[in-house]
Backbone bond lengths (Angstrom), bond angles and torsions (degrees), N, CA, C in turn:
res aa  C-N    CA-C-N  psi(-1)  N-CA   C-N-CA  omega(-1)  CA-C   N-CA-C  phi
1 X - - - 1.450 - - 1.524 108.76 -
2 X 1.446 105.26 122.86 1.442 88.26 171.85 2.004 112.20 -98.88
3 X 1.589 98.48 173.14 1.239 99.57 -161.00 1.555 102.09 -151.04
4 X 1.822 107.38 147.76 1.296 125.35 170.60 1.183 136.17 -119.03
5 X 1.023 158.35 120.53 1.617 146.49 -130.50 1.733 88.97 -147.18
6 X 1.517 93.12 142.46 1.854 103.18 169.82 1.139 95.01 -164.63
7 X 1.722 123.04 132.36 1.172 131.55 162.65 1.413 113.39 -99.71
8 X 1.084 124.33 177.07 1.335 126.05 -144.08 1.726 101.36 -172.87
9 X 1.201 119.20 153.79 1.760 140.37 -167.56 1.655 95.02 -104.51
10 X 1.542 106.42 -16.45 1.851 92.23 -155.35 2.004 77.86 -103.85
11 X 1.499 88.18 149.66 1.823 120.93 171.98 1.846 105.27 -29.22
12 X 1.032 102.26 137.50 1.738 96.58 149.55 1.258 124.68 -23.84
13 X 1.824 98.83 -66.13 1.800 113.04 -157.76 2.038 79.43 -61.47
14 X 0.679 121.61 -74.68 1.524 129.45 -157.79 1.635 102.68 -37.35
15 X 1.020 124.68 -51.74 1.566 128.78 159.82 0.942 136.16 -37.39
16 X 1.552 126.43 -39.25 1.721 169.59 -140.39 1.876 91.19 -118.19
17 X 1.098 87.61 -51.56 2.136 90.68 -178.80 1.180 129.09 -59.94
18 X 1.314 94.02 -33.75 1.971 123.19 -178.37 1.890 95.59 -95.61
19 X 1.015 112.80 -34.95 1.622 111.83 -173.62 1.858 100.77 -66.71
20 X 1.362 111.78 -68.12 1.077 131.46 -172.06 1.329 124.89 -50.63
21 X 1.458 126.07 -20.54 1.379 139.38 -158.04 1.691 94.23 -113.30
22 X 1.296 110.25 62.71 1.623 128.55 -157.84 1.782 82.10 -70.36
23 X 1.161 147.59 -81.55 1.819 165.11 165.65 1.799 76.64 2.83
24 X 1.331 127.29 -56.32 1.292 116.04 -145.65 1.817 114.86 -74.26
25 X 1.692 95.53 -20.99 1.176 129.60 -172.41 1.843 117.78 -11.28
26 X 1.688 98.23 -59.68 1.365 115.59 -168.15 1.006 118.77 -92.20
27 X 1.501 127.34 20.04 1.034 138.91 155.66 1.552 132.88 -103.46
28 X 1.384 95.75 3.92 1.378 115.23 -167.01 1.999 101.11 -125.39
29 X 1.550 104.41 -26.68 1.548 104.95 -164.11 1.425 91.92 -116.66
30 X 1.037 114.96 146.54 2.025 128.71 146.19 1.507 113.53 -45.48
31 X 1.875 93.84 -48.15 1.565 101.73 -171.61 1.419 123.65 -71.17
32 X 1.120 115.06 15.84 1.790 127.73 -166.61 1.075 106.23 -143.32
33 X 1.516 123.70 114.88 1.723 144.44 -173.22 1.434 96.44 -93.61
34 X 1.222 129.54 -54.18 1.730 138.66 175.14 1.374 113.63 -176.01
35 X 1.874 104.33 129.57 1.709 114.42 174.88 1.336 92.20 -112.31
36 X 1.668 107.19 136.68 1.534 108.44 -166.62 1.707 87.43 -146.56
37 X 1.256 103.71 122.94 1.843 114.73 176.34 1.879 103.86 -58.38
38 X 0.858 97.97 138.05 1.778 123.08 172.69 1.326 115.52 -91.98
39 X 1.348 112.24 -83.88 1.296 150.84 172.51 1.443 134.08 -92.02
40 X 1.050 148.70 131.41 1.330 143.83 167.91 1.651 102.40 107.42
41 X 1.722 113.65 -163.31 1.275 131.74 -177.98 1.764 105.91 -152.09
42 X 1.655 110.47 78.93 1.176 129.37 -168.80 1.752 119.64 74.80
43 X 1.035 110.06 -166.60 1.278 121.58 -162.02 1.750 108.81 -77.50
44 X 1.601 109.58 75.14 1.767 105.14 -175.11 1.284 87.21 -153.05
45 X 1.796 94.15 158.14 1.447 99.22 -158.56 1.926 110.76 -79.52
46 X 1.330 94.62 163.34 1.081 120.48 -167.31 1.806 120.78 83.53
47 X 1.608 111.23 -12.63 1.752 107.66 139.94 1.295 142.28 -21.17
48 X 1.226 126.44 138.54 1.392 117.09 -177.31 1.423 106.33 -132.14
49 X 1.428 127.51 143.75 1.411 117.27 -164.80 2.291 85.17 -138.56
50 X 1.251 122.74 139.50 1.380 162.76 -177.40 2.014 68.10 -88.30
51 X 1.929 109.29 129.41 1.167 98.88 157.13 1.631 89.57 -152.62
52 X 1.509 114.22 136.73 1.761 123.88 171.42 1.475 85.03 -94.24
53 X 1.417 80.73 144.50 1.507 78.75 151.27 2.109 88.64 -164.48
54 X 1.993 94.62 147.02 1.861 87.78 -168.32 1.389 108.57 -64.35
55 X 1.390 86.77 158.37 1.507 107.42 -167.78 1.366 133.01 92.39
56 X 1.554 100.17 -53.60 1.711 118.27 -169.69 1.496 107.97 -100.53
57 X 1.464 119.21 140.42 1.703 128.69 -158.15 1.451 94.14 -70.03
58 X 1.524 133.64 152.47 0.950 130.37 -171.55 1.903 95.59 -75.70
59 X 1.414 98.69 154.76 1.504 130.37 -174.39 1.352 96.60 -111.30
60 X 1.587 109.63 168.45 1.425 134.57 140.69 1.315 131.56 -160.20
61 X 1.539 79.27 117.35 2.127 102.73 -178.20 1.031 115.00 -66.03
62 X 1.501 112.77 145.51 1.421 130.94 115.79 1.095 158.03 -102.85
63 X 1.552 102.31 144.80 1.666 96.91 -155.32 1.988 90.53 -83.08
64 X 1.469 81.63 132.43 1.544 92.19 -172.55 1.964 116.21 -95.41
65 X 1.795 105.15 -38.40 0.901 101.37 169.09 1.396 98.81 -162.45
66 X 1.613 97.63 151.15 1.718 113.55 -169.56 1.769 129.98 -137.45
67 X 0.809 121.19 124.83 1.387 119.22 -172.00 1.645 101.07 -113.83
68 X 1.642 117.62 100.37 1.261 99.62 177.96 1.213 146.48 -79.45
69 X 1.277 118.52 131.81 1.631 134.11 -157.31 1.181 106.77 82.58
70 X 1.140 148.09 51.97 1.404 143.95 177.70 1.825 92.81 -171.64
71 X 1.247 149.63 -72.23 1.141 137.44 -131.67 1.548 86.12 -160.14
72 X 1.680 105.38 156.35 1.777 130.31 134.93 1.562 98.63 -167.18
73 X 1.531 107.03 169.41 1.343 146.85 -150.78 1.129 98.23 -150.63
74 X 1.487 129.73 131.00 1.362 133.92 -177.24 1.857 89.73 -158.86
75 X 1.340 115.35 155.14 1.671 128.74 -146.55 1.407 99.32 -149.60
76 X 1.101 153.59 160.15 1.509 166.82 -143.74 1.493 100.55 146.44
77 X 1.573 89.42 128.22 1.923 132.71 -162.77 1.260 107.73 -102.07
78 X 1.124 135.45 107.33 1.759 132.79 150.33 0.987 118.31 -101.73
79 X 1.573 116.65 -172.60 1.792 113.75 151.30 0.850 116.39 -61.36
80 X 2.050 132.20 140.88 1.253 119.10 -172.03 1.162 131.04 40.63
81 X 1.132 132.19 35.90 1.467 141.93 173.31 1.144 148.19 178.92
82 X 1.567 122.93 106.58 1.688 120.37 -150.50 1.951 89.70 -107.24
83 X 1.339 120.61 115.12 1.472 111.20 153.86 1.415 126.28 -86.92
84 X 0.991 108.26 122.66 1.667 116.82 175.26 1.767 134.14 -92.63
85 X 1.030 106.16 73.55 2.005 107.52 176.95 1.222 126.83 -57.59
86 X 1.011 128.82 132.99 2.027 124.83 -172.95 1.888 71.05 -132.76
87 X 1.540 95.86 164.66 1.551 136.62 -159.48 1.315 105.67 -151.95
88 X 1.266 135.45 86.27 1.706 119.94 -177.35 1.571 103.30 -121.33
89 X 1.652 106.58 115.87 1.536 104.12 174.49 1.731 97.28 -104.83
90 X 1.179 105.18 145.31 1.960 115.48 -179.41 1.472 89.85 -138.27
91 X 1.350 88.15 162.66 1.814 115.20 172.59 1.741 109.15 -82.74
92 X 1.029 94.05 104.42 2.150 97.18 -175.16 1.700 105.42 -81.06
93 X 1.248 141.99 -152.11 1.012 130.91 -165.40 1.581 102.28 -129.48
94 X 1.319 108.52 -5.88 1.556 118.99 154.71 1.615 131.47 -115.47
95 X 1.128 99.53 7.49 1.562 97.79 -177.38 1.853 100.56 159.42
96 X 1.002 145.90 -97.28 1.823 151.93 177.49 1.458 101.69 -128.75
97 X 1.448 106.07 175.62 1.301 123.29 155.50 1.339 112.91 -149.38
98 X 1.381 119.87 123.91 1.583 119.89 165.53 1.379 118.68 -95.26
99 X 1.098 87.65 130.75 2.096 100.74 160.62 1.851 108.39 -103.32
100 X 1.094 121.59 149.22 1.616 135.91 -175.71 1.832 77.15 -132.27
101 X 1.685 95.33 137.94 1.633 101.95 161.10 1.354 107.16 -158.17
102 X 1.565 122.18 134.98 1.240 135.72 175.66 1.716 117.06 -120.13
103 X 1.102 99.18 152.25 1.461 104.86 -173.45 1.648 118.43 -158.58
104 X 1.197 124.22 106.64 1.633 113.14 166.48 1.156 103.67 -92.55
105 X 1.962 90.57 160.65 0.913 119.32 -174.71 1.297 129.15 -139.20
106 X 1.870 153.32 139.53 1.222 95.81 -147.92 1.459 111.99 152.92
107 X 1.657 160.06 -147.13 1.322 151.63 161.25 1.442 77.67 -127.94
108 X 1.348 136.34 -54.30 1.431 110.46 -173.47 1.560 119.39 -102.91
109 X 1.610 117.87 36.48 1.577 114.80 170.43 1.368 96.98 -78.23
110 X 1.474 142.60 -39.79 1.433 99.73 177.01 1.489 138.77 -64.44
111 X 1.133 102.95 -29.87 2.078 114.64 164.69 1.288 101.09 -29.87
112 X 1.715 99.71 -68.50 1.495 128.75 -148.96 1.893 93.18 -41.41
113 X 1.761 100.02 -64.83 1.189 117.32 -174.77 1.599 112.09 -35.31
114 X 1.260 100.53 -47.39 1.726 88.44 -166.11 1.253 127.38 -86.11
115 X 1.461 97.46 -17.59 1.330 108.02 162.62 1.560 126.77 -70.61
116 X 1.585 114.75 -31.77 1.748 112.41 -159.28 1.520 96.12 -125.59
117 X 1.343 109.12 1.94 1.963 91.99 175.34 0.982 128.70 -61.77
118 X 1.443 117.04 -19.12 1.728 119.68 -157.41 1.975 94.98 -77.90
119 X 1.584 82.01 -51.11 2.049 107.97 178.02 1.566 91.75 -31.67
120 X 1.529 85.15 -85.61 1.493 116.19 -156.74 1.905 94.78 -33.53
121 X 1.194 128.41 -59.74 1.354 126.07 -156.45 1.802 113.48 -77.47
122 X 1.613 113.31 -13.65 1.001 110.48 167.62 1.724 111.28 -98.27
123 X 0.883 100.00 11.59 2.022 105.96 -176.06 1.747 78.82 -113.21
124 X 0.867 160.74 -30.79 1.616 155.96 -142.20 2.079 91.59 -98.52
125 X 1.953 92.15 -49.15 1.575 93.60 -158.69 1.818 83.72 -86.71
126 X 1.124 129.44 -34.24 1.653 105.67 167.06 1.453 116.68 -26.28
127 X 1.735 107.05 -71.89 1.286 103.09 -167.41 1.566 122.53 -62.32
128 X 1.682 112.96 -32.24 1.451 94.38 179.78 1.545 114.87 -44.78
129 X 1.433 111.28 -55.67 1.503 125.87 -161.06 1.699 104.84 -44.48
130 X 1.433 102.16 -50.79 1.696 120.42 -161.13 2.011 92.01 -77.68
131 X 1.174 115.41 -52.72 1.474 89.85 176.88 1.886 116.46 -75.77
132 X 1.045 119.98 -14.31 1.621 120.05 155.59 1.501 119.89 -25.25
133 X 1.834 97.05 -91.48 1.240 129.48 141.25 1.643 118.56 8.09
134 X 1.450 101.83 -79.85 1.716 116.01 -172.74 1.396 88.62 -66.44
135 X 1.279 139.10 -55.30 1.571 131.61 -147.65 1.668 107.51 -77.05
136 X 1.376 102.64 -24.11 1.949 103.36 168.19 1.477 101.58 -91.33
137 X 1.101 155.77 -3.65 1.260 145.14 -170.58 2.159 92.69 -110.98
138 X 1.252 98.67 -1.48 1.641 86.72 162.90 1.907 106.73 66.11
């Protein structure tokens, strides 16, 4: 699994606000072309969110499991290939800490892997930084 970590001065809830408001995504990231709800009525599990993102064919998640203000996990299905996202906001000892984590899984996650980790892990540590960022600027 790869993984991105950013701590941050601003609250949980304030972290959790900017995390959660996934629709708002591509207006805030490079890495997000458009997140557009499918299924559900906001961010609870069993939702499904339509996500572009450049480069990669559009997907669609589900949010599989959620703890609100603290955590979700959302999953997108292809041929040969299940991607898996985790979201973990915690209480740091100055303000939150986020982790971003991705992982395939799959007959072709190892390809996948060797081909898009380098991408994938600097688009992962973009977003920690950039939702950090947004969540102290309020």
């Amino acid at each position: 699994m790869l993984k991105a970590y950013a701590d941050t001065s601003a609250s949980v809830q304030q972290v959790w606000t900017v995390l959660a408001d996934v629709t708002s995504w591509p207006e805030q990231l490079s890495t997000f072309t458009s997140v557009t709800q499918v299924e559900g009525d906001g961010l609870v599990e069993g939702a499904r969110y339509r996500v572009r993102q450049p480069g990669l064919p559009p997907a669609t998640y589900e949010v599989l499991e959620l703890t609100d203000g603290e955590s979700f996990t959302w999953s997108a299905a292809s041929p040969g290939i299940t991607t898996r996202a985790t979201h973990v906001v915690t209480a740091g000892a100055d303000g939150a800490s986020l982790e971003l984590g991705i992982e395939w899984r799959g007959l072709l996650a190892r390809p996948v892997a060797l081909l898009a980790a380098r991408r994938t892990a600097r688009m992962i540590e973009l977003e920690a930084r950039t939702f950090a960022r947004l969540a102290e600027q309020g």
